[in-house]
C-alpha positions, 0 to 999 in steps of 0.5 A: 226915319223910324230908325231915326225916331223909332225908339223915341216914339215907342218910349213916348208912347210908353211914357204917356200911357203909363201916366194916364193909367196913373191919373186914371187910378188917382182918387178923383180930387176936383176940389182940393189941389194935391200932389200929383201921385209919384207914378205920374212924377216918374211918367212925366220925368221920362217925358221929358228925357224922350219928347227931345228926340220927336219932331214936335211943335213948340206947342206941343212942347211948351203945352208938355212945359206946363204939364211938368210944371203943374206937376211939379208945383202940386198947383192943380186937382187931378181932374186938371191933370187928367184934362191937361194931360189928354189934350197934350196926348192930342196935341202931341198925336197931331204932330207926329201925323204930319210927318211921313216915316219909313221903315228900313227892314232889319236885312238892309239896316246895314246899308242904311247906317254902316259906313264903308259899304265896300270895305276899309281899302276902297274908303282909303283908295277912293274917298271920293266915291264914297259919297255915291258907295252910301248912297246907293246903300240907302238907295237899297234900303229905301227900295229905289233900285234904279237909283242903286244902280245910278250910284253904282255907275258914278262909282265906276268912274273912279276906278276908270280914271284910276286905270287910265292914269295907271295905264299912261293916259294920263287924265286930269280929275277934270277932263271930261270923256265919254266912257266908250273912247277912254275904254276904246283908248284903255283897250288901245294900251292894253294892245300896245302892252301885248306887244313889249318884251316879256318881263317878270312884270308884264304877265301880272299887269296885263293879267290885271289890265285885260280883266278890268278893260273888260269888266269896264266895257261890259259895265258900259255896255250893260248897264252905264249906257241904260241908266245914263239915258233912262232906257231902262229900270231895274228891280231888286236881283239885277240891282244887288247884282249890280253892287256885288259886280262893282263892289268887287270891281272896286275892291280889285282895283283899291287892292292892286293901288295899296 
C-alpha cells in the first residue's frame, strides 16, 4: 500500500509544510485582507495535484476546497490562513491514521507489480494459472510464505492436467482427481511407454515424461500433501525454493507445448 501511496504522501507532506513556512514567514495581517504570498499560491497548487492520490475524507477534501478558495480569492488575513491552514494539517493527519500501510522492500517490488513472474512462455501456455503465479508473487512481498506455497501447489495443477492430456489421459478442465491416482495413472503410462518400439521419437518423450512423473510425485509428496492439510508451515528458503522448483517446473512443460 505505501508503494501505491507512498510517493503521494511524501509529496503531501511536502507541499504542506512548504506552505506553512510561507505563512509563518508572511508579515502578520489580522486586520486587513491581502493576497496570500505567491510561495503559499504555489504550495496550495501542488496540494491540489497530489491530495488526489490519498485515501481522504470529504471533509478533509472539502476542508482543502475552502482553503484554495480563501487563497484564491484573497478573502481572508493571514492569521485565517494560518488557522485554516493548521486545522486542514489536522484534519488531513487524522485520515491518514485511520488507515494501515505496508512496505514492500525494494528486493521483493518486482514480485509485487511485474507481471508474468515465470516468463512470457508460461503467461502464453498456462493464462489460467496466471492468477495464482501473481499471487503468490505478492505473497512473497507481503512475507506470508505458506501462502506462497498454497499458489505454488494450485499452479501445478496446470501442468498436471497438461501431462495427463498429453500422455493420453485424456482429462476434461473439470473432472476432479486426487493428484496421487492421476500421478499413479501418469506413472502407469510412462511404463506402458517403456515397453513400444524404439522410434526417433520415443527416447525425448520419455526422457521428458520420466522427469516430469517424478518432479509431480515428489511435489505431491513433499510439499501438496503438508500445505492442502494444514500440516505444515514454511519460512522464506523453503518457500523461494519452492517457487524457483516450480517455476521451472513450469517453464519446462510451457517450452515443450510452444
Amino acid at each position: 500500500m505505501l508503494q501505491f501511496y507512498g510517493a503521494r504522501f511524501a509529496a503531501t507532506m511536502n507541499d504542506l509544510g512548504r506552505a506553512i513556512r510561507a505563512l509563518e514567514d508572511a508579515p502578520n495581517s489580522g486586520i486587513n485582507v491581502i493576497p496570500a504570498p505567491m510561495s503559499v499560491q504555489i504550495a496550495i497548487g501542488y496540494l491540489e495535484r497530489d491530495l488526489p492520490g490519498l485515501p481522504l475524507s470529504p471533509v478533509t477534501l472539502g476542508q482543502f476546497q475552502r482553503l484554495k478558495e480563501m487563497v484564491e480569492w484573497g478573502h481572508a488575513t493571514v492569521r485565517d490562513l494560518r488557522v485554516l491552514l493548521y486545522d486542514f494539517e489536522a484534519t488531513l493527519n487524522d485520515d491518514l491514521k485511520q488507515h494501515t500501510y505496508f512496505l514492500v522492500p525494494a528486493s521483493r517490488r518486482p514480485y509485487y507489480e511485474i507481471p508474468d513472474l515465470f516468463g512470457p512462455v508460461v503467461a502464453q501456455e498456462f493464462p489460467k494459472a496466471e492468477y495464482d503465479i501473481q499471487h503468490a508473487g505478492r505473497c512473497i512481498a507481503f512475507d506470508e510464505w505458506t501462502a506462497v506455497v498454497f499458489h505454488l501447489m494450485r499452479v501445478l495443477e496446470h501442468g498436471l492436467r497438461y501431462v495427463a492430456n498429453d500422455i493420453g489421459l485424456a482429462m476434461s478442465p473439470e473432472q476432479d482427481e486426487q493428484w496421487k491416482t492421476l500421478i499413479d495413472r501418469i506413472l502407469s503410462e510412462i511404463g506402458k511407454l517403456e515397453g513400444t518400439p524404439n522410434a526417433p521419437e520415443k527416447a525425448e518423450r520419455l526422457k521428458f515424461y520420466s522427469t516430469v512423473g517424478l518432479d509431480l510425485r515428489n511435489f505431491k509428496n513433499a510439499w501438496r500433501n503438508d500445505v492442502s492439510h494444514s500440516r505444515a508451515a514454511y519460512d522464506e528458503g523453503q518457500a523461494m525454493a519452492i517457487w524457483d522448483h516450480v517455476r521451472r517446473f513450469m517453464q519446462a512443460i510451457a517450452a515443450r507445448i510452444a
